[in-house]
Every structure is written in C-alpha cells, then in structure tokens.
Backbone as a ProteinNet text record, in pm:
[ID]
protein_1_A
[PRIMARY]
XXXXXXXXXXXXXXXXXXXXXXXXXXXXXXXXXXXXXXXXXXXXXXXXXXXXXXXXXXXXXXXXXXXXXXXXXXXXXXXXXXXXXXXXXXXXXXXXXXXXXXXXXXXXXXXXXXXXXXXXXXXXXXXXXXXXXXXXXXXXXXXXXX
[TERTIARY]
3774.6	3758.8	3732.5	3786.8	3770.2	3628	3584	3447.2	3438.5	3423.2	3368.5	3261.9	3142.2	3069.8	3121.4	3094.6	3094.3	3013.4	2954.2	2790.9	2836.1	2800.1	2790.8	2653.1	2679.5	2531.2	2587.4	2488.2	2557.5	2435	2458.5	2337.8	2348.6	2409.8	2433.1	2299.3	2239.4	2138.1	2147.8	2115.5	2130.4	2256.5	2187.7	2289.2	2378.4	2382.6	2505.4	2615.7	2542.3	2650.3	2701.1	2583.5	2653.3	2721	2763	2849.3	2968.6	2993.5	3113.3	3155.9	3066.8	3125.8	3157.5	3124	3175.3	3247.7	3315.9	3468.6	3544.4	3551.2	3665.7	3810.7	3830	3962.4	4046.1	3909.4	3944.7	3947.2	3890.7	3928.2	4052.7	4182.5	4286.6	4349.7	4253.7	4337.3	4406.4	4306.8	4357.6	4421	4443.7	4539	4688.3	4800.6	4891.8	4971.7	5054.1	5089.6	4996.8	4844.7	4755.9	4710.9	4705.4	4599.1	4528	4392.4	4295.2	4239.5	4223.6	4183.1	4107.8	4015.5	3906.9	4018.1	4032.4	4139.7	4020.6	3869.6	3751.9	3683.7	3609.9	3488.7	3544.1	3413.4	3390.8	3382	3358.9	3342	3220	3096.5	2958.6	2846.3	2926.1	2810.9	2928	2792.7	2865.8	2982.6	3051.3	3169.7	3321.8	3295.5	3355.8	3491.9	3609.6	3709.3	3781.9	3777.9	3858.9	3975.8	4058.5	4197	4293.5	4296.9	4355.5	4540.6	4599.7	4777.6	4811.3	4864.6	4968.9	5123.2	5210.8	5369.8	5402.1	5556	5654.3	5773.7	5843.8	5943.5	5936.6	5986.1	5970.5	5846.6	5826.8	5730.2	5556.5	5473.9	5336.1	5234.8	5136.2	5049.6	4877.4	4821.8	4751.5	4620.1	4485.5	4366.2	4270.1	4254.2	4126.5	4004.2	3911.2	3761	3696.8	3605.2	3538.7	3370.7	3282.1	3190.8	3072.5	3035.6	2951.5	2797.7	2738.1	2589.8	2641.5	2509.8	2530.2	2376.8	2323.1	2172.1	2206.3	2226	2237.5	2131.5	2105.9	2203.6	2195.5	2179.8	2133.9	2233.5	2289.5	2383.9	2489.6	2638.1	2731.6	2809.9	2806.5	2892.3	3017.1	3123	3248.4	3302.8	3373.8	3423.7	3610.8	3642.9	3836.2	3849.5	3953	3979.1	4100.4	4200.3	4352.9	4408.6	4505.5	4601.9	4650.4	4655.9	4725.6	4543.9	4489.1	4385.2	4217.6	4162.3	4013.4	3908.6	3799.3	3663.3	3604.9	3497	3425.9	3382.9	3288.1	3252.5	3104.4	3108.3	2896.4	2913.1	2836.8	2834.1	2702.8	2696.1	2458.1	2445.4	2333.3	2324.3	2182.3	2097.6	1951.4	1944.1	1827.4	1775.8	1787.8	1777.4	1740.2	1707.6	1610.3	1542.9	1587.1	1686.5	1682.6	1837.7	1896.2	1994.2	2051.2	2141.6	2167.5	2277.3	2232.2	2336.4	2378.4	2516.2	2636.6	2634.9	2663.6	2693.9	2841.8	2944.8	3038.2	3051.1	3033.5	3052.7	3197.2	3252.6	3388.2	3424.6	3422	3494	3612.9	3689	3873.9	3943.8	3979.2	4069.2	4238	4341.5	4497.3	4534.8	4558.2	4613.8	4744.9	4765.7	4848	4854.1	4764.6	4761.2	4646.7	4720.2	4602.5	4511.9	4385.8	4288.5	4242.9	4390.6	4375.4	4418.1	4437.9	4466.6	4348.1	4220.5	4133.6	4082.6	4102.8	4011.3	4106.3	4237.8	4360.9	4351.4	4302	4270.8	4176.7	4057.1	3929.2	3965.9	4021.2	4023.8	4127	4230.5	4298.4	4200.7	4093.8	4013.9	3946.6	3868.3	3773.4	3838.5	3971.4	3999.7	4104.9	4115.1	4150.1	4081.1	3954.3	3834.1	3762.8	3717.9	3678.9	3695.5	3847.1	3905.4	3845.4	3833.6	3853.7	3702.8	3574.8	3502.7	3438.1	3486.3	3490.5	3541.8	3656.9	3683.2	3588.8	3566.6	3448.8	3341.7	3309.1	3166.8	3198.5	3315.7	3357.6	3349.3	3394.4	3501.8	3438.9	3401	3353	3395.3	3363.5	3431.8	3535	3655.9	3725.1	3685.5	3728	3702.7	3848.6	3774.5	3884.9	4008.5	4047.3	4192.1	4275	4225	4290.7	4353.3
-15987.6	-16103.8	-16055.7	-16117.3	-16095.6	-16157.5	-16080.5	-16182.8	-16136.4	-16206.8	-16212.7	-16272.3	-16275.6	-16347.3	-16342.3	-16435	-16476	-16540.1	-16516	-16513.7	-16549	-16685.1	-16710.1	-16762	-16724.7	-16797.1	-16948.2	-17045.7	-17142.7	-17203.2	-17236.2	-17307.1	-17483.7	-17518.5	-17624.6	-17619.9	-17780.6	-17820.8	-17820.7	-17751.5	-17746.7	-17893.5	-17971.2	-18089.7	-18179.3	-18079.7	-18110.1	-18005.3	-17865.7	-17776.1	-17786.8	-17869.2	-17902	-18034.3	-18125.8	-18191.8	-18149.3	-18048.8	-18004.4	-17839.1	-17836.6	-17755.7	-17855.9	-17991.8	-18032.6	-18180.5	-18137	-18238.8	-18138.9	-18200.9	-18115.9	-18145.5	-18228.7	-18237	-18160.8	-18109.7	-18014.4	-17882.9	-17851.2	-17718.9	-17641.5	-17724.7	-17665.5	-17646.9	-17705.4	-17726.9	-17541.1	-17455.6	-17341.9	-17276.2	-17306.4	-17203.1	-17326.9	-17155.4	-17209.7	-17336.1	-17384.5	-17505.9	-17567.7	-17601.9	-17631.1	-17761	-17855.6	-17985	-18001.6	-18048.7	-18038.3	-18214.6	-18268.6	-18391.1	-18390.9	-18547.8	-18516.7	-18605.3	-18604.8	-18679.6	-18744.6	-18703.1	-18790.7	-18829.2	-18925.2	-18954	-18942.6	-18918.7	-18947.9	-18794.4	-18706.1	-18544.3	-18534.1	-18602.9	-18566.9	-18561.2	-18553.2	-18584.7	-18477	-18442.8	-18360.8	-18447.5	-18382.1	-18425.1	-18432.2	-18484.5	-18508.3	-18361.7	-18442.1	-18276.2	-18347.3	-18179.3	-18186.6	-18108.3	-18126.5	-18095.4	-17975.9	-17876.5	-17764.6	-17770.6	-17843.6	-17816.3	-17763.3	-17627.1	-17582.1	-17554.6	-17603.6	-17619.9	-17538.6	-17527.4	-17500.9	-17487.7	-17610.3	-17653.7	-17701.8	-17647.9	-17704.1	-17642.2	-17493.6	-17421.8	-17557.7	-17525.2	-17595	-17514.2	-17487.2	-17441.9	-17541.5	-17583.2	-17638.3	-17582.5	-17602.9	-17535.9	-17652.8	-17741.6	-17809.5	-17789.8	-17840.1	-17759.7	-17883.9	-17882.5	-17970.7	-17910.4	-18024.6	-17993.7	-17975.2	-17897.9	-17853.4	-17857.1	-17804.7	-17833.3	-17857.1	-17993	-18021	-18049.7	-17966.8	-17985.3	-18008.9	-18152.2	-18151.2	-18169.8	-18109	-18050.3	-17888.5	-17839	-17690.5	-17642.6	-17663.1	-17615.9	-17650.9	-17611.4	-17690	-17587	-17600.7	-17514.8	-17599.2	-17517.9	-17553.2	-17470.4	-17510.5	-17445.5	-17482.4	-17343	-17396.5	-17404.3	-17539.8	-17560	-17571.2	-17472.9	-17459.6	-17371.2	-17395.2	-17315	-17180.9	-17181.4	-17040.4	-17006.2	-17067.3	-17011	-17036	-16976.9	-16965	-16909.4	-16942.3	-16906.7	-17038.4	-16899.7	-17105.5	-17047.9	-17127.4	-17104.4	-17171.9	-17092.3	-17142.3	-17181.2	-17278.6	-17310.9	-17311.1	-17236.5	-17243.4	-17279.1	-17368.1	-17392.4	-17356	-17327.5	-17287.3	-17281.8	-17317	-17303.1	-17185.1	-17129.9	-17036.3	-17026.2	-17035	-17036.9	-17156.2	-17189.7	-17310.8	-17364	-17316.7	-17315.9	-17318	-17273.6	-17242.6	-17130	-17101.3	-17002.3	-17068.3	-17013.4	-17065	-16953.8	-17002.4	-16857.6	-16945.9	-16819.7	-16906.1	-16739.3	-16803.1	-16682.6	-16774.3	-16665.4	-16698	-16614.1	-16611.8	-16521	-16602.6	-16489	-16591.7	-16469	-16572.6	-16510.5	-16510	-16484.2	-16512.4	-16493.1	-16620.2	-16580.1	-16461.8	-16426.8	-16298.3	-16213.2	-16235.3	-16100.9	-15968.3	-15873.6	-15798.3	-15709.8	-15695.7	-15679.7	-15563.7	-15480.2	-15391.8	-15455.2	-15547.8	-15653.5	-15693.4	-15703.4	-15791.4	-15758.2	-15618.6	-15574.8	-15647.5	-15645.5	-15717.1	-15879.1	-15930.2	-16088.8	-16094	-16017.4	-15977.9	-16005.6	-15918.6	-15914.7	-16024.5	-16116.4	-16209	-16318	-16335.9	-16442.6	-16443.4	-16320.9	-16311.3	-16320.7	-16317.7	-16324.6	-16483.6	-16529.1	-16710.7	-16773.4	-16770.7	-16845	-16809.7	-16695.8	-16687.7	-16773.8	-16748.6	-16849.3	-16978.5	-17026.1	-17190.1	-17221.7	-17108.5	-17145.8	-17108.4	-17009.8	-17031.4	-17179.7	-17205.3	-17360.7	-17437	-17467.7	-17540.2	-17620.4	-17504.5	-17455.4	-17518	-17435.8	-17517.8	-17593.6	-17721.7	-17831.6	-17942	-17998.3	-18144.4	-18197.7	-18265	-18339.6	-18469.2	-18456.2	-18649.5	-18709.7	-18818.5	-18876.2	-18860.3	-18891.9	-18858.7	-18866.9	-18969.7	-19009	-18990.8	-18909.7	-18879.3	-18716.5
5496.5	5411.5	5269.4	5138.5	5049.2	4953.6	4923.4	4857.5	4737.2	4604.8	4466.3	4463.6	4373.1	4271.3	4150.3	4071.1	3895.8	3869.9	3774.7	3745.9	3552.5	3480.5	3403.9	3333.2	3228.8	3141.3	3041.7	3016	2950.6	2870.5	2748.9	2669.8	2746.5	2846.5	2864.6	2939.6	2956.8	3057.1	3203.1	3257	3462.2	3484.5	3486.8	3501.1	3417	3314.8	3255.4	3331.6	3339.5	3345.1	3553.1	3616.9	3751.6	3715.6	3602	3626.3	3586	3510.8	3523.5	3665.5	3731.1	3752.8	3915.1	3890.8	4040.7	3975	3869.4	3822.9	3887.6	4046.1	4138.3	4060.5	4028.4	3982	3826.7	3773.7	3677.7	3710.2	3856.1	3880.7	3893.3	3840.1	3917.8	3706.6	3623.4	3547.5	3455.9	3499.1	3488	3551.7	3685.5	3804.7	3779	3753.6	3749.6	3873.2	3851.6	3990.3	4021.5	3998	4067.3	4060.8	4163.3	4120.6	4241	4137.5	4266.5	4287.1	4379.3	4418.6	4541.1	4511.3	4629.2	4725.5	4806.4	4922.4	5021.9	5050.8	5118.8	5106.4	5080.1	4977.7	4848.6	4782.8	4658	4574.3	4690.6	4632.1	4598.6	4595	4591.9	4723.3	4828.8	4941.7	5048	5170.8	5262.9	5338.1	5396.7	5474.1	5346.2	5228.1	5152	5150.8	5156.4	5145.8	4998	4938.1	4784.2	4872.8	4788.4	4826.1	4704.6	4705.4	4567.9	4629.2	4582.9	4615.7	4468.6	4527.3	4474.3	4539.6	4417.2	4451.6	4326.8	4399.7	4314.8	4326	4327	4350.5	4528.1	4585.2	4720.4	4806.5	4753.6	4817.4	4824.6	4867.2	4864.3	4951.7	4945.5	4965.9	4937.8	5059.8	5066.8	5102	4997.7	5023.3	5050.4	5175.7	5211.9	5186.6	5128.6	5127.8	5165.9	5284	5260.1	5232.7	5173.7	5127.3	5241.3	5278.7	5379.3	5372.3	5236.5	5204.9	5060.2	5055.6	4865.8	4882	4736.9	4692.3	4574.2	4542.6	4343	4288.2	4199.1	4133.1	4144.9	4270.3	4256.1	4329.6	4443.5	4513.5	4624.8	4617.3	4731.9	4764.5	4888.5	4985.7	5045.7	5006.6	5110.6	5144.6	5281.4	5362.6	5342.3	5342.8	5343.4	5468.4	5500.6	5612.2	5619	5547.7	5581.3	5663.1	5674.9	5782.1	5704.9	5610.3	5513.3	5502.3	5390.3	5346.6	5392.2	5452.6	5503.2	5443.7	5475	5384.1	5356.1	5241.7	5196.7	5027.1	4995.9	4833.9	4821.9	4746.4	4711.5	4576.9	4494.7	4377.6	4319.7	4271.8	4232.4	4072.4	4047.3	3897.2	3936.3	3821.4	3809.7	3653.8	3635.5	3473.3	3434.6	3298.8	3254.8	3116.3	3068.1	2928.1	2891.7	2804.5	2755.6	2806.9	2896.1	2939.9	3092.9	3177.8	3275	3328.7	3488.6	3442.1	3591.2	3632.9	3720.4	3788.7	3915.9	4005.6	4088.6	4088.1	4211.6	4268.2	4417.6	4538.3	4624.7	4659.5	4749.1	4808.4	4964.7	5082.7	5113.5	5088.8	5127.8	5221.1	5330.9	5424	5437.2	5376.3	5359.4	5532.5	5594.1	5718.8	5733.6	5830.5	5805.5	5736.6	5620	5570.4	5554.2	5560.4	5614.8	5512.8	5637.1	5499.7	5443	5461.2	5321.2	5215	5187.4	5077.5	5018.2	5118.4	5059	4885	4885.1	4710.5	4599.9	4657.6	4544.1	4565.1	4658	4659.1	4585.1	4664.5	4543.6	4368.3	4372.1	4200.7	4142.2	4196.7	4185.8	4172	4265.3	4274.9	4151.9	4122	3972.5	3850.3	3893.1	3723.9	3728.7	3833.9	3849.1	3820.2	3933.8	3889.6	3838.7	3766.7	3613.4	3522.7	3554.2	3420.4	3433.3	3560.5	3595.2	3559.2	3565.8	3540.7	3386.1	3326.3	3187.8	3098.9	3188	3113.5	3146.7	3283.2	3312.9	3249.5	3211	3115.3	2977.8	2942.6	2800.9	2784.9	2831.1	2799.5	2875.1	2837.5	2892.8	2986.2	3096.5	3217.8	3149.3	3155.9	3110.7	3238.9	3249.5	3353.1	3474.4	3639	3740	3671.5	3673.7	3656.5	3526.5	3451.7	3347	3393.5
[MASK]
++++++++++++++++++++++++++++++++++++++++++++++++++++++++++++++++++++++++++++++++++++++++++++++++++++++++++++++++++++++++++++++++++++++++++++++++++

C-alpha cells in the first residue's frame, strides 16, 4: 500500500481552514480530468460518499470515498470504496499559534498493480494532492454548485 502525509501551515482560523478543506467538490479542481461530488448526503456527516470521477474521453475511472469518522472541525476519515482504487484518507485541522496547520494522510491501493509501484504512487499522490491542498488553503470555498 502506498502511504503519504502532507503537512501544511496556514494563517487561516481552524475552521475556516476545515471549511475549505471539506468543499469536497473543490478537491478535484487541481487534478487533471477530475470532478469531485458528494453523490450521499450532504458530505458532512458519517455514511456520506463523495464521489472523485476522472474521464477522458471514453476512459473513466471512479474513486468512492465514503466518510467513515467526522470530528468537526478536527477530523474525517474516508475510506475508498472502488473497484480500481482502495484505501482511505485522514484529514486533521488543529490550531497553531494564531493559525492552523492541515495534515492529509492517504494509504492507496491500485488494484492489480503491484506493489513495487507503491513509492511511485507514493510520490504521484504528494505532489497531486499537495497541489489540491495548497489550493485549498488558498482560495476560498465558492459555493457547491458553482
């Protein structure tokens, strides 16, 4: 299994910076092909599944997550529940001086593929969702449907 942490600092307030980092639907806005939608619920309570599809052209690739533990504003766990892609993801906000800092942890499993791969998923993952959570951080939540 492949696992990263990314570990950010942010002058933002704890719950400012957990409301953007759970605008599920802006998570996809940095991974290429990507849109992410909650498809159960509302995306703030357990059971709730966000949905990450990426296409391209006919190809699609579907990443289920549903939300497994949520402590808001401190922490949510999901679990992938796809057929290509497995694992789960931790999301942690905590204070820090006048600010907060972000933690995202992710073990990802590529069905069939094997895991002498995992250090190159590894490092694919940290520098995707890096990105996704550097924007994050940036950029203000719009609202769902925009």
């Amino acid at each position: 299994m492949a696992r990263f942490v990314l570990t950010r600092r942010s002058p933002l307030p704890p719950a400012e910076c957990w409301a953007r980092l759970t605008a599920w639907h802006r998570h996809g806005d940095r991974v290429p092909f990507t849109r992410v939608s909650v498809v159960r619920g509302g995306g703030q309570q357990v059971g709730d599944v966000v949905l990450a599809r990426t296409a391209l052209g006919p190809l699609r690739l579907d990443d289920p997550m549903e939300l497994v533990e949520l402590v808001a504003p401190e922490r949510c766990r999901l679990a992938k529940r796809g057929r290509v892609v497995r694992g789960g993801a931790e999301l942690r906000v905590r204070a820090v001086g006048a600010g907060s800092e972000a933690v995202w942890a992710e073990e990802l499993r590529i069905t069939g593929l094997p895991r002498l791969f995992d250090p190159a998923v590894a490092l694919a993952g940290r520098l995707v969702f890096g990105r996704v959570l550097d924007h994050l951080l940036a950029t203000a939540p719009a609202p769902a449907g925009d």
